[in-house]
C-alpha positions in Angstrom: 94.7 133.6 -109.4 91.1 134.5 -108.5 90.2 135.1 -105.0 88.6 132.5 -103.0 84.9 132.6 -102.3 85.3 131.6 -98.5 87.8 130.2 -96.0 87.6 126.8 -97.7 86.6 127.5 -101.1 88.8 124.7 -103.2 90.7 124.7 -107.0 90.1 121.8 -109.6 88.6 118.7 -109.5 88.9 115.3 -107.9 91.2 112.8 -110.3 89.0 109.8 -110.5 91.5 107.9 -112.8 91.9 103.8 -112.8 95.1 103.9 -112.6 97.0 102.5 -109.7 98.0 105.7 -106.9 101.6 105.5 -107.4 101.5 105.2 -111.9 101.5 108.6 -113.4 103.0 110.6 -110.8 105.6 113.3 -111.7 109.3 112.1 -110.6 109.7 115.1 -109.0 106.8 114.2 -106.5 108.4 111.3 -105.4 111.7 113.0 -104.9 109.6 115.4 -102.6 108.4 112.2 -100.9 111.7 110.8 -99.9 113.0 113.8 -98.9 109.9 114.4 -96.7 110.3 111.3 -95.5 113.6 110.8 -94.2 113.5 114.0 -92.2 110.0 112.0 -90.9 112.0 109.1 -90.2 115.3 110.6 -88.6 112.9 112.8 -86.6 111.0 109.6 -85.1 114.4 108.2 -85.1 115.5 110.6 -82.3 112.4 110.3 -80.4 112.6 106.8 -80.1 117.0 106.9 -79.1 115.6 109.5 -76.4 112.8 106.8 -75.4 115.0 103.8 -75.3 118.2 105.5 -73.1 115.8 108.0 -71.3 116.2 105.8 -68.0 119.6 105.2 -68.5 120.8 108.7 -69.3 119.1 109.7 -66.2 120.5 107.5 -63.6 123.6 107.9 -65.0 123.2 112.1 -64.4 121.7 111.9 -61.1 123.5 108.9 -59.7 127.2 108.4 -61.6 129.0 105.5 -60.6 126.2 103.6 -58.7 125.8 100.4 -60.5 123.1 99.0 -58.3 120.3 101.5 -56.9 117.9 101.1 -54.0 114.0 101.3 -54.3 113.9 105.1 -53.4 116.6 105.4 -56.3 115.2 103.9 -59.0 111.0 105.4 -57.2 113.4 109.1 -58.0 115.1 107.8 -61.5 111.0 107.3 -62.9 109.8 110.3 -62.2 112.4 112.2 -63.1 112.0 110.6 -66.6 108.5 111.5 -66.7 109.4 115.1 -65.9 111.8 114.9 -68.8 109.2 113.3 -71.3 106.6 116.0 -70.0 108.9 118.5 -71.2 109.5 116.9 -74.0 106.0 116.6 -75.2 106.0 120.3 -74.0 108.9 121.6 -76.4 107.1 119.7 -79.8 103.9 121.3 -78.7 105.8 124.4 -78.7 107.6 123.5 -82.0 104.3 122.5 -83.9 102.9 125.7 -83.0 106.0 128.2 -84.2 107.2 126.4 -87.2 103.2 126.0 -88.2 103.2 129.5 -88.0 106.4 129.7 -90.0 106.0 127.1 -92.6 102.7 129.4 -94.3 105.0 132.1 -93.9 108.5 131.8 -94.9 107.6 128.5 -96.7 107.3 124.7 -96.7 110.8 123.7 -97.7 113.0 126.9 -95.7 110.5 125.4 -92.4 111.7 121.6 -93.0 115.4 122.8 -93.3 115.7 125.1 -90.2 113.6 122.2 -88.2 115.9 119.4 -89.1 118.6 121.7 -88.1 117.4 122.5 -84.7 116.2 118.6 -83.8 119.9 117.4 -85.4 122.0 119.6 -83.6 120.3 119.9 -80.0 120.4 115.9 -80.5 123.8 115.7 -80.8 124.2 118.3 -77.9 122.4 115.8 -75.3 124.8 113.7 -75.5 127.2 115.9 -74.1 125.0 117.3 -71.1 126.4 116.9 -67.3 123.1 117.9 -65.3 119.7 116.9 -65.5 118.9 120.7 -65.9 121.1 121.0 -68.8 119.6 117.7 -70.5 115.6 118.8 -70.1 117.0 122.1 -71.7 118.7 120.7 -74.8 115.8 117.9 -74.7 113.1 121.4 -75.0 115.3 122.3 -77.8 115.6 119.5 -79.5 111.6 118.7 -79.5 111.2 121.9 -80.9 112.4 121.0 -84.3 110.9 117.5 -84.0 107.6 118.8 -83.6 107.7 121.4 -86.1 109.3 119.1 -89.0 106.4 117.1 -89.5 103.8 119.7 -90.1 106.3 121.3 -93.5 106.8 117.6 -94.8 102.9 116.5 -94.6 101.8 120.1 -96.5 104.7 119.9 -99.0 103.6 116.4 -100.0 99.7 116.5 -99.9 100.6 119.7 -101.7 103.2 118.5 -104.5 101.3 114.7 -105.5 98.0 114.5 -107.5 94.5 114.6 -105.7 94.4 110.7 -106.3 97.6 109.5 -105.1 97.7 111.9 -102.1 96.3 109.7 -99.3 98.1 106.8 -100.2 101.5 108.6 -100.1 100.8 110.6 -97.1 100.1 107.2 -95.9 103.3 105.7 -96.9 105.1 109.0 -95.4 103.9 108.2 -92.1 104.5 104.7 -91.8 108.1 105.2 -92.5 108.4 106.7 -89.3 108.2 103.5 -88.0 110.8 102.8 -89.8 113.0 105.7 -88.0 111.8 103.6 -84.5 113.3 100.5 -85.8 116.5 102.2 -86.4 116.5 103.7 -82.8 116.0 100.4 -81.7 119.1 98.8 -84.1 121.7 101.8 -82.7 121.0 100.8 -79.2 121.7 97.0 -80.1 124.5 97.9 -82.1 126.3 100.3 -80.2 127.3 97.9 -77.5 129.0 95.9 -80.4 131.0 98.6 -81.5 131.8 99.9 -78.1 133.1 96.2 -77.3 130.1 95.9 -74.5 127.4 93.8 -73.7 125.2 96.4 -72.8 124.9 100.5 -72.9 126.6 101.5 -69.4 127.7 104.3 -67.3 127.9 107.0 -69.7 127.3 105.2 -73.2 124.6 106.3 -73.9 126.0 109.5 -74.8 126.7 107.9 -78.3 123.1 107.0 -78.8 122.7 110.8 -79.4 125.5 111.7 -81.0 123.9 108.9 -84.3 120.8 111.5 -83.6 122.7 114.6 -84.8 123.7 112.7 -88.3 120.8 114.3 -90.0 121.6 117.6 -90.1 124.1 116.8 -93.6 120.3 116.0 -94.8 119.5 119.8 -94.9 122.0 120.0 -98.3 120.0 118.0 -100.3 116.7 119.9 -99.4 118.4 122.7 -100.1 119.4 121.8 -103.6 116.4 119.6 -104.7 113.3 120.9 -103.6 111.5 124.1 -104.0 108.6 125.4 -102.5 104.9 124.2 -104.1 103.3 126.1 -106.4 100.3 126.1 -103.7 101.8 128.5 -101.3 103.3 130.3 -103.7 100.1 131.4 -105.3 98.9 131.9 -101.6 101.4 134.3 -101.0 101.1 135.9 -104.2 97.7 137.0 -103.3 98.4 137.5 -100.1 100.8 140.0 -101.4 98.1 141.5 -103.9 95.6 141.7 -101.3 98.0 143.8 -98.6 97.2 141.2 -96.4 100.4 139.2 -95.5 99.7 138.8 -92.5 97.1 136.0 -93.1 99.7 133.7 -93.9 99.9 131.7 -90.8 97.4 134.1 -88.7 96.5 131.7 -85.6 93.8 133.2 -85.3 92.4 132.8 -88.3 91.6 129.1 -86.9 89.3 130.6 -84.5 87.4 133.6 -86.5 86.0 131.3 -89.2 82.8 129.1 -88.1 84.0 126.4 -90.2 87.8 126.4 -89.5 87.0 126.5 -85.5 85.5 123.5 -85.4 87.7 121.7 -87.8 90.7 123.3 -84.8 88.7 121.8 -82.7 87.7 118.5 -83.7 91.6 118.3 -84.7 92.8 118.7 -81.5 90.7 116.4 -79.8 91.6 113.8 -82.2 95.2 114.2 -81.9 95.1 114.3 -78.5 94.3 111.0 -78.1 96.6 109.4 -80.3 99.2 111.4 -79.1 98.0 110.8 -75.2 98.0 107.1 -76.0 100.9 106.8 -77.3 103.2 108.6 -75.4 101.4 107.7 -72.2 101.1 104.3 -72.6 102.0 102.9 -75.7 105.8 104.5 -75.7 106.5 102.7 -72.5 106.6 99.2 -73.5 110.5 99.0 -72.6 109.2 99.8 -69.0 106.6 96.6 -69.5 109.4 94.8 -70.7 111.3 95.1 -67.8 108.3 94.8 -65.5 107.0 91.3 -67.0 110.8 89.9 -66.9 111.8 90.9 -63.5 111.0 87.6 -61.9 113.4 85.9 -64.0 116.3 88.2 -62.6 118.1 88.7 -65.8 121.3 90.9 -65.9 121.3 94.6 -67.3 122.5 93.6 -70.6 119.7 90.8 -71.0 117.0 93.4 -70.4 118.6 95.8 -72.2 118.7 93.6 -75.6 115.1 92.3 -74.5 113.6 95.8 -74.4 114.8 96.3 -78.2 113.3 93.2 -79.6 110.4 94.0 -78.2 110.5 97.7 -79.2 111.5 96.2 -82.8 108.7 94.1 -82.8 106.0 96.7 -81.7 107.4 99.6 -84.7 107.1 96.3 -87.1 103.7 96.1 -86.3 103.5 100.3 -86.2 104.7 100.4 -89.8 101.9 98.4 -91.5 99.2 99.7 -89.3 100.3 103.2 -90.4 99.8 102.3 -94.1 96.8 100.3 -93.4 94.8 103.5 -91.9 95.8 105.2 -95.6 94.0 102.0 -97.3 91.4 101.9 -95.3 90.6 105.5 -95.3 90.6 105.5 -99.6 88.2 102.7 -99.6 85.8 103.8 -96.9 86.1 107.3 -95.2 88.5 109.1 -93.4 86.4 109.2 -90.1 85.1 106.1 -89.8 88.7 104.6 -90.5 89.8 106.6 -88.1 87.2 105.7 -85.0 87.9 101.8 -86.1 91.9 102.7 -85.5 91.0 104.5 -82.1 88.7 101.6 -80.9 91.6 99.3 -81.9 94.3 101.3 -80.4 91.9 101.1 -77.0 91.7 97.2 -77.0 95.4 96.7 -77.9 96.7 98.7 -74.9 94.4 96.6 -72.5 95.6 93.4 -73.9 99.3 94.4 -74.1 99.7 95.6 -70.5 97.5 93.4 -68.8 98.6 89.9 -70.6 101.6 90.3 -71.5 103.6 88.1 -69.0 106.2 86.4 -70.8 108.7 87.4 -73.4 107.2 85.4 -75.9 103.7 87.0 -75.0 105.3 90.6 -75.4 106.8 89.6 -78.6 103.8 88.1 -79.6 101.5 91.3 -78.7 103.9 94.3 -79.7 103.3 94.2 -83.4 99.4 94.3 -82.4 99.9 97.3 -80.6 102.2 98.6 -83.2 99.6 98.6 -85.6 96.9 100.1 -83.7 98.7 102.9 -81.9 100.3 104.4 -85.0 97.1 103.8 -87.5 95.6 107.3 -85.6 98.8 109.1 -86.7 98.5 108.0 -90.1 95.3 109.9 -89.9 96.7 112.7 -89.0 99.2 112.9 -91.6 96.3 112.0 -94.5 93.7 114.0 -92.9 95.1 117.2 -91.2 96.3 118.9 -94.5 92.5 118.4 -95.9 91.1 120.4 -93.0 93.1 123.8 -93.6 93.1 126.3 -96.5 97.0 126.7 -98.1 97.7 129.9 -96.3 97.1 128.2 -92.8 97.6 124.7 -93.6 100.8 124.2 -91.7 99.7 126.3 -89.3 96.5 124.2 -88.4 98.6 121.3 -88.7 101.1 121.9 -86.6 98.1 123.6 -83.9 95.9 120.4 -83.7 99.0 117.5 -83.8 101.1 119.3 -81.6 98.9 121.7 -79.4 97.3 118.1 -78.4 100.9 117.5 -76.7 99.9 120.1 -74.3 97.0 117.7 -72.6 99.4 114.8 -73.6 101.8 116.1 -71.7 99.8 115.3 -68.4 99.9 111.4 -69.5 103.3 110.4 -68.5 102.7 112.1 -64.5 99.7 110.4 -64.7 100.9 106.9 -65.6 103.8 107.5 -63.0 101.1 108.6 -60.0 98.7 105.7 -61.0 101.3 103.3 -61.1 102.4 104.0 -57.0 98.6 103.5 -56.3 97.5 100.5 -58.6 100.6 99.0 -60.4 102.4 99.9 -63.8 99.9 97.7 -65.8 96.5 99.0 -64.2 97.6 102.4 -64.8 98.5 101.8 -68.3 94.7 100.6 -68.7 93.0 103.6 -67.3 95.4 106.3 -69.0 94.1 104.3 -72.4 90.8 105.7 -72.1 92.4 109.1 -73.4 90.7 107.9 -76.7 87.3 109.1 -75.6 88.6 112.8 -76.5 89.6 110.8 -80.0 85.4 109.9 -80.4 84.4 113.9 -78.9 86.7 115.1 -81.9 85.3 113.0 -84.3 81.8 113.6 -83.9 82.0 116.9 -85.6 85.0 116.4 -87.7 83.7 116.8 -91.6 84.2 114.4 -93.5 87.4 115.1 -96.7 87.7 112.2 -98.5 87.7 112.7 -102.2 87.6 116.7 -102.2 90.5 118.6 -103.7 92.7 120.7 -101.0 91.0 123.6 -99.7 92.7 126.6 -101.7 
């Protein structure tokens, strides 16, 4: 293979057949695809079981056996959850960054295995935690592999389908994380069942995260089906050829090159607001739920079942709106799809939190906000790989998605400290504006569509 002319000099041409995306494409791509994507949606799957039992798991560690807790109590119980998110959001930023590193140096497929590994088992090990201590540990842990997964899956697949069809099934891989929410939110109705409850109490929800560790029998059939693309391979070949290993996943590669700093930059900008919005705002509709149904004085068990319908609901919504961005973005551009998704994902979050009174207003609103909030991660998914040259494209990947998680991590304190001054549903509303670092990012983010991968 000859050497490239420049950071982002590309290989072959653009496939401008008539065909349909998903006609002519190699069976083995597809196996790629579902592979990708079920460590995508088992990944989001633990997320959203950590999300859903968060406030549960911590009352039950700090305050075991009190049923009913005062004002201070339940004042301590919220911001000790925020803590936990904040470290969290800290241990995926600190996972995108490693396994980045790792996936353009020991490969695509050996980074997805030893990340579904880590997320799987540290899952399954929260479960079992006595102390809050203990639980923000294993939590760290556990978002280490969730934030490194996602960066091996989206290069293997952008880097394993044809030019043509790889928006649309980048797309598709991203909106099945949805799917992995919806599950999340089907355990914690289903689990009460099977325990022979009405509701997840006392230390139930222990068994939310032992279904999180399942995953890890998923590693076997990565192992045996997929092998690394022919992509990296060549980059490491010359890599090899050229003594210069070490530019496989070199960090700061992102920051010598002109071009590659700014598309860094403009990444990270662009993630952070999709990632601040989400798990600032958007991630905390149970919270709403409960907020906007307090008046009706319903028992545990009601609001319990009520947060998951809504929750359902809202990852309905999340599924299509992921897809929709891929669409959209094939048709028209990837950055002006984009700012259309960010203004939406704006506008949603002000509707949702501030009209939202009723249950059958929350039901009514949560597939809207769904859709908007997860279109910007869509972008990511389709966008990100097109930005970075094969030897650092999981490394830029995993920098701009999950470095963003640093400034993200600030959004859940600062919903919590708003919220004592001006109420749950104004702060929600002014943490939303996080999406102005989204328009910063995009207004010297190139423009991909239609270009081969950067070689």
């Amino acid at each position: 293979m000859s050497e490239p002319k420049g950071p982002l000099a590309t290989v072959g041409t653009a496939d401008n057949s008539n065909v349909a995306w998903y006609q002519n494409v190699p069976r083995y791509a597809w196996i790629v695809l579902g592979i990708a994507a079920l460590g995508w949606l088992f990944d989001t799957m633990d997320q959203n079981l950590f999300t859903l039992v968060r406030q549960p798991a911590v009352t039950s560690l700090i305050y075991p056996g009190i049923k009913t807790l005062t004002g201070a109590q339940r004042d301590h119980v919220s911001a000790i959850s925020a803590q936990v998110t904040a470290i969290f959001l800290l241990g995926w930023a600190a996972g995108g960054l490693i396994f980045g590193v790792l996936g353009d140096r020991l490969g695509r497929t050996r980074t997805m295995m030893l990340t579904i590994l880590i997320y799987a088992t540290f899952t399954g090990l929260s479960g079992l935690t006595r102390t809050v201590g203990t639980f923000e540990l294993f939590r760290f842990l556990t978002a280490l592999g969730v934030g490194g997964e996602w960066a091996a899956g989206a290069a293997i697949v952008a880097e394993t389908f044809p030019a043509r069809s790889r928006g649309r099934a980048l797309g598709l891989l991203q909106a099945l994380s949805a799917v992995g929410n919806m599950m999340a939110a089907v355990v914690l109705l289903g689990l009460p069942l099977l325990l022979g409850t009405l509701s997840l109490h006392g230390d139930q929800w222990r068994w939310a995260f032992a279904v999180g560790a399942a995953p890890a029998l998923l590693v076997l059939w990565i192992r045996k089906a997929v092998k690394e693309p022919e992509q990296w391979q060549h980059a490491r070949e010359d890599a090899v050829k050229h003594h210069a290993p070490n530019e496989l996943g070199n960090i700061a590669e992102l920051f010598r090159d002109p071009q590659l700093r700014r598309n860094t930059i403009a990444g990270v900008l662009m993630a952070a607001a999709g990632v601040g919005g989400f798990w600032g705002v958007g991630n905390w509709t149970p919270e709403l739920t409960k907020v906007a149904l307090a008046p009706l004085h319903l028992a545990d068990a009601d609001i319990s079942r009520y947060k998951s319908y809504v929750y359902l609901a809202q990852n309905f919504g999340a599924f299509f709106g992921a897809y929709a961005y891929a669409v959209l973005a094939e048709r028209t551009t990837r950055r002006s799809s984009l700012l259309l998704f960010f203004i939406l994902a704006f506008g949603a979050i002000q509707v949702m939190f501030q009209m939202a009174h009723t249950f059958a207003q929350l039901m009514a609103w949560a597939p809207v906000l769904g859709f908007c909030l997860l279109g910007p991660f869509s972008a990511y998914t389709v966008y990100f790989p097109e930005l970075f040259p094969t030897r650092l494209r999981t490394t830029g990947c995993g920098f701009c998605y999950n470095g963003a998680r640093i400034l993200a991590a600030a959004a859940p304190f600062a919903l919590g400290n708003l919220a004592a001054s001006m109420g749950f549903r104004n702060a929600a509303s002014c943490v939303a504006f996080v999406y102005v670092l989204g328009l910063i990012g995009l207004c010297f983010a190139p423009e991909t569509k239609g270009k081969p991968l950067p070689e």
